[in-house]
C-alpha positions in Angstrom: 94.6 93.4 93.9 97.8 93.6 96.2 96.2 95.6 100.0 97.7 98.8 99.8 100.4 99.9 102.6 99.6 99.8 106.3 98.6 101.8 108.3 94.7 101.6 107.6 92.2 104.1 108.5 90.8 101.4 110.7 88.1 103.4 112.9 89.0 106.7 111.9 86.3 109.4 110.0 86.9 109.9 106.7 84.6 112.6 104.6 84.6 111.7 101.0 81.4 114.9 100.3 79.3 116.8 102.3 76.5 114.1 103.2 79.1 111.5 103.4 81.1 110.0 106.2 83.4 106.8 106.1 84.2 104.1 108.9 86.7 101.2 108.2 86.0 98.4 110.4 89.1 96.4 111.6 88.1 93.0 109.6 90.5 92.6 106.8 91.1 89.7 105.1 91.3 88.1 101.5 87.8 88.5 101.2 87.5 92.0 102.8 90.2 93.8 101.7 91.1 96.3 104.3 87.5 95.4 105.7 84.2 96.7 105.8 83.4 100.6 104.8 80.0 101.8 107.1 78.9 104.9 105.5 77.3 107.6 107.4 74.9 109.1 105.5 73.5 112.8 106.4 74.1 115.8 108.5 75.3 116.6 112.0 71.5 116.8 112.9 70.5 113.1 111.5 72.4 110.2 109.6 71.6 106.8 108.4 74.2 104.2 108.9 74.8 101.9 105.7 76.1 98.4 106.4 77.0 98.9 110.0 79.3 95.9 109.7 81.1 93.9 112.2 79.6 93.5 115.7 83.3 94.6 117.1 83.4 96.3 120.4 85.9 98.4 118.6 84.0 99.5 115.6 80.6 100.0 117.3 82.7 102.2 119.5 83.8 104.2 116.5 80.5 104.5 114.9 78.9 106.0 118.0 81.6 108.4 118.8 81.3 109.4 114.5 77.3 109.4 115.0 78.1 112.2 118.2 74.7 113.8 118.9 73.1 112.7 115.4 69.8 111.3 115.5 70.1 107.7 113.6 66.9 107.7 111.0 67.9 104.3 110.1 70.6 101.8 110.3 70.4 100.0 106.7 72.0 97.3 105.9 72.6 95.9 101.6 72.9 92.3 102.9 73.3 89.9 105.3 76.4 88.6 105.0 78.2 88.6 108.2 81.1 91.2 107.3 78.0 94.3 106.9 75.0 93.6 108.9 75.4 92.0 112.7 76.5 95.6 114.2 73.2 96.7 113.0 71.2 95.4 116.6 74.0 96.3 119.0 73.7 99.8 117.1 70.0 99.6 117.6 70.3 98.9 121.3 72.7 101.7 121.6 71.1 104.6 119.3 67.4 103.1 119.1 67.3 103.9 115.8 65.4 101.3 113.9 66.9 98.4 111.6 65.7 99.0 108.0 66.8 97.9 104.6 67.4 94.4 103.1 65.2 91.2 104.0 66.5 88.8 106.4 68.3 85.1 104.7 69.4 82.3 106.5 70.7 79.8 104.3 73.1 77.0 104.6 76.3 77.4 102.9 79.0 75.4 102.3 81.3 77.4 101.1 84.8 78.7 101.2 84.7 81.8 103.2 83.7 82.2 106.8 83.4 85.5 106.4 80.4 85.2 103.8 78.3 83.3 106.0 75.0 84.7 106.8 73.9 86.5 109.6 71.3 84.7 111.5 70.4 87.2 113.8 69.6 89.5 111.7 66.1 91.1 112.5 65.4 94.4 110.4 62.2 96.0 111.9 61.0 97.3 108.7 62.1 95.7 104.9 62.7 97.7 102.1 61.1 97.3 98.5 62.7 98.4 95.0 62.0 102.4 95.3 61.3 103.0 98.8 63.1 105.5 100.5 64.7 106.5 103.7 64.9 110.5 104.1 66.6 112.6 106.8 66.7 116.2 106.9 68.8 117.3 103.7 69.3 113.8 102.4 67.1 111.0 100.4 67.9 107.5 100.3 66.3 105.3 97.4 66.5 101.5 97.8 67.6 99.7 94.5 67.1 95.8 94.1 70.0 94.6 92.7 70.0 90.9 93.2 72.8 88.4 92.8 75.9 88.6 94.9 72.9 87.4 97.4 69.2 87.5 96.4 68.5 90.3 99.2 71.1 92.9 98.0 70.4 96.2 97.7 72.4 99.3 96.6 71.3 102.9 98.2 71.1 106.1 96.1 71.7 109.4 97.6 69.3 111.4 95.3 70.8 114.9 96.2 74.4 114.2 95.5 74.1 111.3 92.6 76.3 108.7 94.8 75.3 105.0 95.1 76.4 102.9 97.5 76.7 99.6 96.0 77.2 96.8 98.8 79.0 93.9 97.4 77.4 94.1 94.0 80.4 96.6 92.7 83.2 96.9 94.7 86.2 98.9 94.3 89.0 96.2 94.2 87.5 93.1 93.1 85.0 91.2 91.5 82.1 89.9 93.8 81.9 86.5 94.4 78.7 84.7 92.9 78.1 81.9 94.8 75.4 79.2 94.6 72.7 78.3 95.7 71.6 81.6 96.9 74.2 83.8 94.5 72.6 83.7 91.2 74.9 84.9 87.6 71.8 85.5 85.9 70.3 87.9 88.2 74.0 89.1 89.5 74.3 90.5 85.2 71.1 91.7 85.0 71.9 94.3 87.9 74.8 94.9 86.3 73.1 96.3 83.2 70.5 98.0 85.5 73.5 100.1 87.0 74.4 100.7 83.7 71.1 102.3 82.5 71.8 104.7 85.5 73.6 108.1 85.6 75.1 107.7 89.1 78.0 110.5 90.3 80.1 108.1 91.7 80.0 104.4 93.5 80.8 103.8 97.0 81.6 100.2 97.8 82.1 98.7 100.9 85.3 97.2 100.2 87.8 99.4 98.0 88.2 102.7 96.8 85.1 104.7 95.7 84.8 104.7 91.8 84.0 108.1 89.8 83.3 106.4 86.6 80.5 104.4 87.2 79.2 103.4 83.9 82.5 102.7 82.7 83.4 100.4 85.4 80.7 98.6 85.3 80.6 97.9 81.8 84.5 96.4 82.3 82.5 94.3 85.1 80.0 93.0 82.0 82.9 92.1 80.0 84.4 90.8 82.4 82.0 88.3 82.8 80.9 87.9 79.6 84.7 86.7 79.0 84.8 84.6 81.5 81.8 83.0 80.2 83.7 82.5 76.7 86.0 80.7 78.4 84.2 78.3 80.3 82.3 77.6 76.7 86.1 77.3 75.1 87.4 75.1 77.7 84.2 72.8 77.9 84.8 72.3 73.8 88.2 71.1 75.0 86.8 68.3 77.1 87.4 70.1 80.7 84.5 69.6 82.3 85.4 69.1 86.3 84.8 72.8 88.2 88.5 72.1 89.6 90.3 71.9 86.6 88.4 74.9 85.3 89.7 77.3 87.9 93.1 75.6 87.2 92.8 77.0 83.9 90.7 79.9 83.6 92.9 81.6 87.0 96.6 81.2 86.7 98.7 82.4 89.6 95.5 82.4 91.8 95.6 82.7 95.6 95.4 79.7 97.6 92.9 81.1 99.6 90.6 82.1 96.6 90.4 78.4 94.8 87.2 77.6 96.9 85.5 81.0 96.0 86.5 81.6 92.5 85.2 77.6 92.1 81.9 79.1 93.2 81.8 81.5 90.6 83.0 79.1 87.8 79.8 77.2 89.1 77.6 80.0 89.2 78.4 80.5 85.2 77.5 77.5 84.4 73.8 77.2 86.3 73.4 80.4 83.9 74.4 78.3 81.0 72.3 75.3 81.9 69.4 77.5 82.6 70.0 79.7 79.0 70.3 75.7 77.1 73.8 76.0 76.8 75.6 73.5 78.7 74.5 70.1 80.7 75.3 68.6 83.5 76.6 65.3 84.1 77.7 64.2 87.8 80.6 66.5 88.7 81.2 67.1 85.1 79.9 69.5 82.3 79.1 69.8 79.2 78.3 72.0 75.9 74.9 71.0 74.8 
């Protein structure tokens, strides 16, 4: 999706509902969009901060001139990918408000974007499970596990307006990238179908747009995949077997820039189709079964 026209809202306050305040942080990039949302969830009186982002002199400055004279219940972070959570301890020193929400994961990765690397300092002082909750006054926050994208993702319900705010597992202008080892296609669709089970109001992303149609979208995000897994299986019956040539194929017109990630994804598919008995692995190439 094109970025739309400049100028951004970068470090300005934007109020989407009631409980609800937005914070673009000033990291755009193919991978970003126009950067990294940090949600304010709560009341003048107390808020908890949802993927505090960036650690940018710039957008810490924002966030604590948008936080005012708010007591910070929680700065919460859906992953640890270094776009959402290394502004989470600079926060912490400067509000001390304590760092809760997704586990901590280091991994090595050797992939395309610099910008998806994870945060190794990340320290959260107390780790959310599937269900638990963060409350301030006037506003609930329910942890979901929604596993995938990165095996510590999780998505935060607002329980008192019907909003989710759903990381880097849905976003509002792309497809998330699932990228091995730690990025998992299996685990990425079944939290897709858990989303869809739900009756959430309305998504809010970190990257794009918030999206008022929730279960529709996300069922275009199953099919989506699901089609992109027939044609992996189509073009492996043709013989093309090499994760290069797939993305040749399968993404016409692609940015330069994406090759690396969307070559991620193809391979992510096709774990899921080893694991499911579908497809084998020889070398660098694949095959149906």
């Amino acid at each position: 999706m094109a970025l739309p026209p400049q100028p951004w809202p970068t470090g300005l306050v934007t109020c989407p509902e009631p409980l609800v305040r937005r914070i673009l942080a000033p990291n755009a990039s193919p991978y970003t969009y126009t950067g990294t949302q940090t949600y304010l969830v709560g009341t003048d009186e107390a808020v908890v901060v949802i993927d505090p982002g960036p650690a940018e002199d710039a957008h810490l400055d924002a966030l604590t001139t948008a936080i005012g004279g708010a007591q910070v219940v929680a700065i919460a972070c859906t992953h640890t990918h270094r776009d959402h959570s290394p502004a989470a301890a600079p926060l912490s020193a400067r509000t001390g408000a304590p760092i809760i929400g997704c586990a901590p994961l280091t991994m090595e990765d050797d992939g395309p974007r610099a910008d998806a690397a994870f945060d190794v300092d990340y320290r959260p002082d107390r780790i959310l499970a599937d269900g638990e909750q963060i409350a301030g006054p006037g506003f609930t926050l329910t942890a979901l596990a929604t596993p995938g994208h990165t095996s510590n993702h999780l998505c935060f319900a607002l329980e008192e307006s019907g909003a989710l705010f759903t990381g880097d597992h849905v976003m509002g202008w792309s497809t998330s990238v699932v990228a091995p080892p730690d990025g998992d296609m299996g685990a990425y669709m079944a939290s897709l179908e858990r989303l869809y089970e739900r009756e959430d109001r309305i998504y809010y992303p970190a990257h794009g747009e918030p999206i008022g149609n929730p279960r529709q979208f996300v069922r275009s995000m199953i099919g989506h995949r699901r089609q992109r897994e027939r044609q992996i299986m189509k073009l492996l019956g043709e013989e093309v077997g090499e994760i290069p040539a797939l993305v040749a194929r399968m993404y016409a017109g692609l940015d330069p820039r994406l090759v690396g990630a969307a070559g991620r994804s193809v391979l992510a598919h096709l774990l899921d189709l080893i694991r499911r008995g579908l497809v084998r692995q020889e070398g660098e190439r694949f095959a149906l079964t």
